[in-house]
Every structure is written in structure tokens, then in C-alpha cells.
C-alpha positions, 0 to 999 in steps of 0.5 A: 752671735757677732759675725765676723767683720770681714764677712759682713764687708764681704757680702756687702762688697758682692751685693753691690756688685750684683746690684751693678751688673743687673741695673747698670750705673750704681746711684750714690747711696745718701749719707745717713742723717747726723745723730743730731737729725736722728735724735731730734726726730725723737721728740717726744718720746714716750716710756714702755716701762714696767713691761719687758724690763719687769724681773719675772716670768714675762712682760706682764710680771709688773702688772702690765698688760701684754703689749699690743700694737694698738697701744703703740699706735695710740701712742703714736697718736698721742703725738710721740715721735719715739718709744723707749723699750727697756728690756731686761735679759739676765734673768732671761739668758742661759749659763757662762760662756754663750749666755744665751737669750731665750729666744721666745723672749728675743722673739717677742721684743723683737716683734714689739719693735717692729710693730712700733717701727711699723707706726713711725716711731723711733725706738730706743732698746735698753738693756735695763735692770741688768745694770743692778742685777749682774753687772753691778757687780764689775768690780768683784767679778770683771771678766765674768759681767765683762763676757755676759756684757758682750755676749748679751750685745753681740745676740741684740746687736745680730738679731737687730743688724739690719733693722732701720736706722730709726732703732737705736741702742742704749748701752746700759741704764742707770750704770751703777757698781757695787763695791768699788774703790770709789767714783774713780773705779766706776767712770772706768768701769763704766767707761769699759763697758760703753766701750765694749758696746760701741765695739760690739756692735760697730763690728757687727755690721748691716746697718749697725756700722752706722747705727746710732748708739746711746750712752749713759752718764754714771747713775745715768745723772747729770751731775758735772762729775758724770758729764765730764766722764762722759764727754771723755768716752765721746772723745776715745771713740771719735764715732760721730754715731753716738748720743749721751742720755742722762734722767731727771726726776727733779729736785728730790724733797719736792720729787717725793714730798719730803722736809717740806718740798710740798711746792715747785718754789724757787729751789725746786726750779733752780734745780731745773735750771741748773740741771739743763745748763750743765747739759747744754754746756757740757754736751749739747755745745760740744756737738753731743745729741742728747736724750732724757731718756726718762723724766717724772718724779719719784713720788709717782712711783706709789701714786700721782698724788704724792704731789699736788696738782698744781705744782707737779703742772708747775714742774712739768711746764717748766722742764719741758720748756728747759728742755725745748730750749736746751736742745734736748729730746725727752721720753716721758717714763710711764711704768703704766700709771699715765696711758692706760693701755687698754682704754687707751685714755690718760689717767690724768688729763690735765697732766697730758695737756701740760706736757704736750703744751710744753713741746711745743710753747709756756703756758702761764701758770700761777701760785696757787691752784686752790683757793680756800674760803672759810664760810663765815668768814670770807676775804678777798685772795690774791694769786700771783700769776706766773705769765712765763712770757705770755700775757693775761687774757681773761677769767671765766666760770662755768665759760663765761668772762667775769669782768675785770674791775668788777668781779676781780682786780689784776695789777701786774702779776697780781691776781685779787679774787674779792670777799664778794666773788668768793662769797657767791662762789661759795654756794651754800657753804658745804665743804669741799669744791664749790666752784672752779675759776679758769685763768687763760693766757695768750698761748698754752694751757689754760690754769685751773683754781678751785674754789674750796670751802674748808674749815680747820680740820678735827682730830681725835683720839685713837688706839691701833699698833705699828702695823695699823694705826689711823687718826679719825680726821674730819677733814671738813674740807681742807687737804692735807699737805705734809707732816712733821714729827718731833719728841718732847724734847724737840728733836726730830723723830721718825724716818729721815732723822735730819728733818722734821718734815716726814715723807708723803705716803710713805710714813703717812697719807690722808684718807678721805673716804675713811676720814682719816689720815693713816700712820705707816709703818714705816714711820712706827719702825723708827719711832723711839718706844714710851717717847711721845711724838708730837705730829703737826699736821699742816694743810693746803688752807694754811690750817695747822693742828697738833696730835700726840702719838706715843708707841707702846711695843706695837700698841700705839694711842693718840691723843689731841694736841 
């Protein structure tokens, strides 16, 4: 528990003194670096997730294996500078009024934070899915999240009082309240409890006195609303100690590939742009450290490949070059599907490259990183180049230069693959991948272009239920990149009834090794019964085909066109 602060200024007033007599002249202690200085050594930073903020018995109750200190030292050779450590205790604490934490567990999160201290990495502890599980409830139930709150923070801030400034305290993540008046209620609430924490531990002592403490936005978004709030806590504390974390998982149809957000295009990177603006402005301007405590995109959270490789590359490119320029430290959420911690190696490399390119410089990027070519009849492609401030230097095959002028044709941004190098590219015409071109800049990484020989795909009919039903699909090459849903009549049919565009993975999802593409049922669940529901299905080539599904109580058949 919190110890009193006169006894902490006690024992500090007598240590000094002691130090004196024995060693003669006291030497003045350095000021503690800004908060500025602390976050900035922050960059990267890199996510625990899905660990000790699992909700279940231990840290591996999410299907991650237990950590180890070799992962945070591969980590740290990763590159990051910093480790985000989400822990989430309410399951883990006792009854009212002391709330006490497990100790075993405190134990281990402790030690955990030390190994990563011990690798030169900054952490992050943040109290993570409390914010939904017990102090969401705030506005019914005020005084008891308000005591659970407190005492939560005055144990981590006792067990942790004299660890080293490199350990920094978040507040809360992803504040959220249920059964409020509405946002006026909550930027107070909210506003109460980043309070009730800079308190808490302010007046714990040790290190804590000066200890740097970080502070959410409300849902921890950057919205305007959420910034100004913010900004008003920064002010009643007067505490030059404190940071502002916000999230960004992108602009949502594209995060999660739904009513056609298959593409990083102009919208998706406005979203980018303008999100970094009103974080720059509003609080990087006013002397405020920022943090990105997590970034990615939604879709990740079933698989990477809910978004197609070379945009999400776009994506990542582009928010790591906002965020450079913007001043703000970003700490990449990984809940075990990036660094495999155990093999040690990233589960996608091409990404790893893109992200850690863009801590430090652009790469160039481009359109389009598949190039489909139609066997019987090939045409030449254009691509355009997006140089992002660096220049063109060259394209090669297999490592060797193709000759500008001959094997291809630039003209500003403009790259023209001609009919006779898709023609050679294309070997002997079987489907799928024939070869891959590299496109390299004056600075960054390199950008990929497959060479894809593909026909429009066939479908056939079928019969299955709203539990399992697939579409026989023979994908001849071409891949598949979203889907829509309409009655007869023209409406939108399915889940997220305000577009047609139906949402990846979740309610369909190509299945290659069984030739197929599977209906969820998700999409079944609110699909009007006897209504037939035509899909169009549209693919990366520009291929689009229709099939006819109609749902029969939980029989559903399908049918071409």
C-alpha cells in the first residue's frame, strides 16, 4: 500500500545525511531528463500483448507462451527501444476494501519488468482490461471502481517505487464507461480517475516523485473531442512528468476490409494524415510527449491476411513516416501473430522490413504489387510509382537489371511493363505466380510485383446450412479481394446493412487449398429466410463473377449467376 509521504521525505531527508557525513561534500544529484527526452528514447516500442492482459488463469490463458527473457532480448535486437507490458489485475485481486493483488502474480510481472529493464528497454506498465471488466462501470458504481482504482495503483506504484525512471506507468487503457449521461459524463470521469492516479503515485515516493506518468484520451482516440480533454487534465496537474497516449488502427473499412476498403487509396491515407495533425497540434505543439501505445489494423486481430499485402506495406510505410515527422514514439501491438516467440523470427518479414524502414526514412511504394496476366492474351500493364520523395533506380528479376527503354518504359511516375516481358515472365502459362519483379528506390525498401498468370475464376453450385456452406471455386489463379451481397430487389443484404460490400473473413473468406470460398455464419445470421441473395464476387485481376445463394431455414443451395 501507499506509504505516507512524510515518511518517504523522512527517510530521504536522513539518507542524504548519512551519504554526507561518510563522503564528505554532497555532489548535486542531475535533474531527471524531461519527459520529451524520456519518450523520445522510446522509439520503437514494441507490444506484450495477449500475455499478462489475458483474462484467465496466467499469462498464457490467450495462447501465448510463457515469457521469457530471451524474448525481450531478441526483441531488443529487433531494433525497439521499449516494451509496452499490459497487465490486467481485477481478475487477479481479492474482495473490497484492500483489493489485494495475487502476489505470485505481481511477482511475475515484476520480474518480467525487470528482465526487460535489465536489455536496455524502456517499459510501459499498463493496467489493461480493467478498463471494460470493472471500471467501465464508473457511472452506476462511483465509489467502489473509484477504491478498487486506487488501491489497484497504490500496490504497482509501491512494488515498483524505486525501479528506474526507464518504467513508466499508464493510467488506464482504452477508458471506456458504460451507462453514462453521455461524453460530458465521461471526459470526467475519466478526467477523476487520470487524477486519482498522478496522486497515487506522486505520493508514493522513491522514484515515483518524478517518475513519468501516461495518460489516455477517452477510448484512448484521437478525435478532437478526446484531445481537448485531455489537454484540460495536462493543465490541473501542472506536472512536467506526464506523457498523452492515444491508438490508431487506420481508417476502419480499410483496417478491416469491409464496403470495399480493399486499398490504402486517397481516403484511408487522409485518415492518416489528419489523425497525425490533430496530435501534432494539439499536443506535441503544447510541450506534450506523445505515445502510440498500439498501432496495426483491425483485420489482424483474425489474420494478416485480411488485408492484402501490399497495401497493408502502403499503410505501414505511410503512419510510420507520419509518425517520425510528427514527433510521436510508436509501439507496434503484437498479441503473438508478428514475433514468434519462440523461433524468435517475424512471421512475415516483408512487413518487419517496412516497419523498421520507416523509423528511420520513405521508401517508395507503388499501385499495385500483383500484376495479372491473362495466358492468350497478354498486354502490356502500367503501374504508378509512388517515389514518396525518393527516386527510381532501377528494376531487376531474379537480381539482374532489366534495361530501361527495352524491357520496360518509366515516364514520370509511370511504370509500363510491355506485352513482351509479361509474355517471357509468364513461362508456360500455369496459374499463379510466375515471377516476381523488384522495383528499388534511392533509399527504403525495395517494392515487390508479382507476376500472376490467372483466368476469370469458376464457380458452381452447391448445397450445405447456415453453419457450413462453401462455394466450389476454381480460383484459376486470381485472388480474391471482397465481396457484395444484394436481394433481388437491389438492397443490401447481410451484416452491416448500410453497404453492400460485405466484411473479409468475417461473413466470407477464399479458401485456396480446398478450392473454395466459405460463407460464415455470420453472413447466414442476418440473411432474410426464402430471399435469394445475390453475391458478386470481385477479384485482385479485375475479374468479377455473380452466384445466387437463397437460405431455406438452415439448408442454403447456391447456384451460377
Amino acid at each position: 500500500m501507499t506509504r505516507p509521504l512524510w515518511t518517504s521525505l523522512a527517510a530521504l531527508v536522513a539518507a542524504t545525511a548519512l551519504t554526507a557525513t561518510l563522503a564528505g561534500p554532497a555532489q548535486a544529484a542531475p535533474p531527471p531528463k524531461p519527459a520529451a527526452k524520456v519518450v523520445a528514447a522510446m522509439q520503437p516500442g514494441w507490444n506484450l500483448g495477449n500475455t499478462f492482459d489475458a483474462v484467465g488463469a496466467d499469462e498464457t490463458a490467450w495462447g501465448n507462451p510463457r515469457v521469457t527473457k530471451k524474448v525481450l532480448s531478441q526483441v531488443e535486437k529487433q531494433g525497439f527501444k521499449s516494451v509496452r507490458i499490459p497487465v490486467t489485475l481485477g481478475q487477479h485481486e481479492g474482495p473490497a476494501p484492500d483489493y489485494t493483488i495475487d502476489p505470485v502474480v505481481l511477482d511475475r510481472v515484476e520480474e518480467v519488468v525487470d528482465w526487460a529493464l535489465d536489455e536496455d528497454l524502456s517499459v510501459l506498465l499498463d493496467l489493461h482490461h480493467d478498463s471494460w471488466m470493472w471500471t467501465n462501470a464508473m457511472p452506476t458504481r462511483h465509489d467502489e471502481v473509484l477504491a478498487q482504482f486506487t488501491a489497484t495503483w497504490e500496490q504497482l506504484a509501491e512494488r515498483f517505487r524505486d525501479h528506474p525512471r526507464t518504467l513508466l506507468f499508464e493510467s488506464i487503457n482504452e477508458p471506456q464507461f458504460a451507462g453514462s449521461t453521455g461524453e460530458a459524463q465521461e471526459y470526467a470521469l475519466l478526467d477523476e480517475l487520470n487524477a486519482a492516479f498522478h496522486q497515487v503515485v506522486r505520493s508514493s515516493g522513491g522514484r515515483n516523485a518524478d517518475r513519468v506518468l501516461v495518460l489516455p484520451t477517452l477510448h484512448t482516440d484521437s478525435g478532437q473531442a478526446r484531445l481537448d480533454s485531455l489537454v484540460q487534465t495536462f493543465t490541473a496537474l501542472n506536472d512536467q512528468n506526464l506523457a498523452a497516449t492515444f491508438h490508431y488502427y487506420g481508417y476502419w473499412p480499410f483496417s478491416v476490409n469491409v464496403a470495399g476498403g480493399t486499398r490504402f487509396d486517397a481516403t484511408a491515407q487522409q485518415d492518416v494524415t489528419d489523425t497525425f495533425a490533430r496530435v501534432r497540434t494539439t499536443l506535441v505543439n503544447a510541450g506534450i510527449p506523445v505515445i502510440l501505445g498500439e498501432y496495426g489494423l483491425l483485420g489482424f486481430d483474425r489474420h494478416t491476411g485480411t488485408i492484402e499485402q501490399g497495401e497493408k506495406l502502403k499503410f505501414f510505410e505511410y503512419l510510420g513516416y507520419q509518425a517520425r515527422t510528427s514527433g510521436v514514439t510508436t509501439m507496434l501491438w503484437d498479441n503473438g501473430q508478428h514475433f514468434d516467440r519462440t523461433a524468435f523470427t517475424w512471421r512475415d518479414p516483408a512487413l518487419f522490413a517496412q516497419l523498421s524502414s520507416s523509423w528511420r526514412k520513405r521508401s517508395g511504394t507503388a499501385s499495385t504489387d500483383q500484376v495479372f496476366v491473362h495466358p492468350g492474351a497478354v498486354t502490356e500493364q502500367a503501374i504508378t510509382l509512388h517515389l514518396n520523395g525518393t527516386t527510381f533506380r532501377d528494376l531487376s528479376l531474379a537480381g539482374k537489371k532489366l534495361k530501361q527503354g527495352r524491357d520496360y518504359q518509366l515516364s514520370g511516375g509511370t511504370l509500363t511493363l510491355p506485352a513482351t516481358l509479361l509474355q517471357r515472365l509468364s513461362g508456360d502459362g500455369a496459374y499463379g505466380t510466375s515471377a516476381e519483379l523488384v522495383a528499388r528506390f534511392s533509399q527504403g525498401v525495395p517494392w515487390r510485383i508479382e507476376i500472376v498468370n490467372a483466368d476469370t475464376p469458376v464457380l458452381a453450385a452447391a448445397t450445405g446450412t447456415t453453419d457450413a456452406f462453401a462455394v466450389p471455386t476454381a480460383f484459376r489463379g486470381d485472388r480474391l479481394a471482397t465481396m457484395e451481397a444484394r436481394y433481388l430487389d437491389g438492397s443490401n443484404a447481410g451484416p452491416h446493412g448500410w453497404t453492400s460490400f460485405k466484411e473479409f473473413d468475417v461473413t466470407f473468406a477464399p479458401d485456396a487449398a480446398t478450392g473454395s470460398i466459405l460463407l460464415r455464419p455470420a453472413f447466414f445470421a442476418e440473411v432474410a429466410d426464402a430471399s435469394p441473395v445475390v453475391l458478386t464476387f470481385h477479384f485482385w485481376s479485375g475479374a468479377i463473377v455473380q452466384y445466387t445463394v437463397v437460405r431455406n431455414g438452415t439448408a442454403v443451395t447456391g447456384t451460377v449467376g
